[in-house]
N, C-alpha and C positions, 0 to 999 in steps of 0.2 A: 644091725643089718635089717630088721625085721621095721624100725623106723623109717629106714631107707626105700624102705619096699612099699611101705606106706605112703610116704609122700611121694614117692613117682606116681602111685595107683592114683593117689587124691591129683594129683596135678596131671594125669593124662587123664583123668573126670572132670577138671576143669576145662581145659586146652576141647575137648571133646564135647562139654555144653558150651563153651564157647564158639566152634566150630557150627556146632547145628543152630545157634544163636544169627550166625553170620549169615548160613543157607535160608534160612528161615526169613530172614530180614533180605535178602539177595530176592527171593522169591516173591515177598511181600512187594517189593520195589519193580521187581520185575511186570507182577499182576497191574500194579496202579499203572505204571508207562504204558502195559495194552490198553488200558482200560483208558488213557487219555489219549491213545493213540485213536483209539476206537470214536472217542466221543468227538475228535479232529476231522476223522472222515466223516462221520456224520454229517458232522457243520459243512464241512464240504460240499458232500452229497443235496444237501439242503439247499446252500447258495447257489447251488450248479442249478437245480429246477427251479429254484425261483428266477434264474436267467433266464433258462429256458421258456419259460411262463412269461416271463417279460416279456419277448422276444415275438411269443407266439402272439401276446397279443397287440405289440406293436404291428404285430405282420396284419394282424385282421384288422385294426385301425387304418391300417394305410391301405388296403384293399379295398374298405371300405370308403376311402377320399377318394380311386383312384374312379370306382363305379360311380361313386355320386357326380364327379369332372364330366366322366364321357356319358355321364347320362345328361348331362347339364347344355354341354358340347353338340349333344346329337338334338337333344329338344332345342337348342338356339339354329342348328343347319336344317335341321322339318321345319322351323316358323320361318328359317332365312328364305327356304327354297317359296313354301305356299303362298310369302310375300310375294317373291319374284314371281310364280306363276300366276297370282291375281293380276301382278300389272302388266302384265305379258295378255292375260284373258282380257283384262281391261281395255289393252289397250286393242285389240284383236276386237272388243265388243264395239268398243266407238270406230274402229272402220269398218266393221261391217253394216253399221248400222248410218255411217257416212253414205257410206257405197248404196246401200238399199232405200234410201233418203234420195240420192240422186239419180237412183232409179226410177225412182215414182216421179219426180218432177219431170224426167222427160216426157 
């Protein structure tokens, strides 16, 4: 009897480091999955602001093509226009100076 009582004792010592074997290793596995779970968002969080960063500075690149255009756009409509008013003045110069020309000869 007293054998009997022994190997149940030693075999629920075993069954019982076996048990805290498994928790131990359950919790070991559990730690590393947050821990990769964690290092996941990371990478995430990472690739998300270097898009964003992409993004932002594509916006300021095209912002900048858009001012260099209408800056480009409005200095060719001011040379279009002061073209047009010189030969407009021009031509305004040579008839008044027609007119004032055949003034004097009368």
């Amino acid at each position: 009897r007293r054998k009997t009582i022994e190997a149940e004792k030693q075999a629920n010592q075993q069954t019982a480091y076996y048990n805290d074997q498994l928790a131990r290793k359950r919790q070991a596995d559990l730690q590393q999955q947050q821990l990769q779970m964690q290092a996941e968002s990371n990478r995430q969080q990472e690739e998300s602001q270097k898009r964003v960063e992409q993004l932002r500075r594509q916006t300021v690149e095209y912002e900048a093509q858009l001012r260099e255009q209408t800056e480009r756009k409005r200095v060719a409509a001011e040379t279009e226009g002061r073209i047009r008013q010189e030969r407009e003045n021009f031509d305004l110069i040579v008839q008044k100076a027609r007119l004032e020309s055949a003034e004097f000869r009368k």
